[in-house]
C-alpha positions in Angstrom: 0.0 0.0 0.0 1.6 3.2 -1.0 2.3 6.0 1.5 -0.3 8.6 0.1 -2.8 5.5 0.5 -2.5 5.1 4.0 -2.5 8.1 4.8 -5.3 9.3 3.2 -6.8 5.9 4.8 -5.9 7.0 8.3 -7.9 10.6 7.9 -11.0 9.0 6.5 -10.9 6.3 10.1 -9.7 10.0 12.1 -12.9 11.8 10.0 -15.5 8.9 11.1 -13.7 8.5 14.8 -14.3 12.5 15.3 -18.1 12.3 13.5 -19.2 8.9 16.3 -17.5 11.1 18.9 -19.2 14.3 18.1 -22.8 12.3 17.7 -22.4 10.9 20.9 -21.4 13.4 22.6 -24.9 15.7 21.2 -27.5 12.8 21.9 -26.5 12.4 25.3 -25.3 15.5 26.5 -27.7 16.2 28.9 -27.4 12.0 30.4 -23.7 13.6 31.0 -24.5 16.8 32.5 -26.5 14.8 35.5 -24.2 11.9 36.0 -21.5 14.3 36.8 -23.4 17.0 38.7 -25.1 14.3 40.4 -21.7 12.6 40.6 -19.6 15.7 42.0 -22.2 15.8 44.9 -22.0 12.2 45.8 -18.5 12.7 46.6 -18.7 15.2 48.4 -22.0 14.4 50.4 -20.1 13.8 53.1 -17.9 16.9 53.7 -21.2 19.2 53.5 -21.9 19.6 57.0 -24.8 17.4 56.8 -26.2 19.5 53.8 -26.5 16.1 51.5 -25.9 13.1 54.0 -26.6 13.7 57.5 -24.0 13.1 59.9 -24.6 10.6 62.1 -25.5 11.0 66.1 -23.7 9.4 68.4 -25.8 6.9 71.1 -24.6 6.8 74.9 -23.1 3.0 74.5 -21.4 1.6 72.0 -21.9 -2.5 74.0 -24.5 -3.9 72.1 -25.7 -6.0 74.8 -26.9 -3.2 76.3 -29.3 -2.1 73.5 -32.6 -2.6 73.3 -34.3 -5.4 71.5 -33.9 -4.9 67.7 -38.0 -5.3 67.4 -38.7 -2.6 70.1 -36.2 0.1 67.8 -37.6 -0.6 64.8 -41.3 0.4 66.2 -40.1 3.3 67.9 -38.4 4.3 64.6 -41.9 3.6 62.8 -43.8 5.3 65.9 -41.2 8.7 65.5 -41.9 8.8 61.9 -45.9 8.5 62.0 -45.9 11.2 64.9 -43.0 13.8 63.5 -43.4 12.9 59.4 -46.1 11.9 58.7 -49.2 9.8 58.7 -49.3 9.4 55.0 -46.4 8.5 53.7 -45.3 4.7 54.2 -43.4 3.8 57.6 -42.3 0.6 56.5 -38.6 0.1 56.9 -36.1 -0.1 53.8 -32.9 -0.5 55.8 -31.7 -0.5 59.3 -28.0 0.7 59.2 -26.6 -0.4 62.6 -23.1 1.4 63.8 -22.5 -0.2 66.8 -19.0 2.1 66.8 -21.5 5.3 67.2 -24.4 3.0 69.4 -26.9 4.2 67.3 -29.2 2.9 64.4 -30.1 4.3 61.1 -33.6 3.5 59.8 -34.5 4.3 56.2 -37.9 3.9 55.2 -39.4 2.9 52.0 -40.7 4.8 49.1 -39.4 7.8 50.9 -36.0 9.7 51.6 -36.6 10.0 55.3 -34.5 8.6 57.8 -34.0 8.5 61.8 -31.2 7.9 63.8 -32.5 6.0 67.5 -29.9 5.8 70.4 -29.3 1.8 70.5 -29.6 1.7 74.5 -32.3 4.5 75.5 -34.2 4.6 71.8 -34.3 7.8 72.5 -34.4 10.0 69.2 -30.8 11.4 67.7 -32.3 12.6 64.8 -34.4 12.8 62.1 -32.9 13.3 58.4 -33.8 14.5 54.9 -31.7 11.3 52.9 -30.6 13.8 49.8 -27.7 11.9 49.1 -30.5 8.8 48.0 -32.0 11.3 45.7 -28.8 12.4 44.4 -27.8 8.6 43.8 -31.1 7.8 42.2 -31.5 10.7 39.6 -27.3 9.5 39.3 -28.2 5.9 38.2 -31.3 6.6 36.8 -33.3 4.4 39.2 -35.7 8.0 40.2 -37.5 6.9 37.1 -38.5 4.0 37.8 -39.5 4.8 41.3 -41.6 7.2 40.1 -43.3 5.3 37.1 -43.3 2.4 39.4 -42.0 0.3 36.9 -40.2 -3.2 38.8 -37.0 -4.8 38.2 -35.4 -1.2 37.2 -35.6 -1.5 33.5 -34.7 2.6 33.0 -32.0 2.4 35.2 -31.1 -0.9 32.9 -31.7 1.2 30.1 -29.8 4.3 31.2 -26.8 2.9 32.7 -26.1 0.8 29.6 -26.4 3.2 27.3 -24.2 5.9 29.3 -21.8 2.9 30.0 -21.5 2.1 26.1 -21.1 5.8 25.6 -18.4 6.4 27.6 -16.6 3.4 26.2 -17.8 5.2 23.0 -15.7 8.5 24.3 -12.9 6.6 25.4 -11.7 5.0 22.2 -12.8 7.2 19.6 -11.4 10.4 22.2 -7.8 8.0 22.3 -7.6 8.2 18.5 -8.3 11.5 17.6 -5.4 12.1 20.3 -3.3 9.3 18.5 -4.6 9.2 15.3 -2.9 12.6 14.2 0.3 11.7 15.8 0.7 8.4 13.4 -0.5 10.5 10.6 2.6 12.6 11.1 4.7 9.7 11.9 3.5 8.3 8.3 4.3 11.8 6.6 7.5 12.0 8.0 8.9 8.7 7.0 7.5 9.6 3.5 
């Protein structure tokens, strides 16, 4: 293959490399501009001050045996939320985050972004907190969708990390050749 050839072969593959790039790049612009918004404020939800993740309390013992019956927290977690939340929105439990190191429990409840935080020992309530940071990560993985179409199994989020996954593998290779690919067009000029 002569010289001339290949290089007029490499800036046609360079041409197509910068059109997939450019495409990509303008149909999913905005999937971009929330993944790293959303992505910036995940790593820094918690240096915020308990703007985005609320810190966590600390209970009066840390000796587990000493804490109250698991059963007994979790309705005085469900009783809290009813009487200082709501009556309306859904009590039932998501998670129970136990940090024996703190003595306390996080509960998270279901099909909302409240939490509270109970003293293991006394039950006593530490706090009770906005969970941002779980809205953050949802509108981040796309999961907020379904949530709120109440489709099951996460088929958006499915849909939407896939496709931003393939993208970025998209980005990476054709962004690595139109770095390279104009370096081994020189290279091929020169040795002409």
């Amino acid at each position: 293959m002569g010289k001339t050839k290949k290089r007029k072969q490499q800036a046609k593959i360079l041409r197509d490399f910068r059109k997939v790039h450019r495409l990509t790049g303008a149909w999913l612009f905005i999937f971009f501009l929330f993944i790293s918004i959303t992505g910036l404020l995940l790593g820094w939800k918690k240096n915020t001050n308990g703007l985005i993740l609320a810190n966590t309390e600390t209970g009066t013992t840390t000796e587990i045996a000493e804490w109250l019956p698991l059963d007994d927290l979790r309705q005085n977690a469900q009783q809290i939320f009813e009487d200082s939340i709501s009556t309306k929105l859904s009590s039932e439990i998501d998670r129970i985050d136990v940090r024996p190191n703190k003595g306390i429990l996080k509960f998270k409840f279901k099909d909302n972004f409240y939490g509270i935080q109970l003293d293991g020992a006394t039950g006593k309530l530490l706090k009770i907190e906005r969970r941002r940071s779980d809205i953050i990560e949802q509108i981040h993985d796309g999961s907020i969708l379904d949530r709120y179409l109440g489709t099951s199994n996460t088929p958006i989020k499915l849909v939407y990390t896939t496709i931003t996954g393939l993208a970025l593998l998209i980005f990476t290779v054709t962004g690595f050749w139109l770095w390279y690919g104009p370096k081994q067009m020189k290279k091929t000029s020169k040795s002409a």
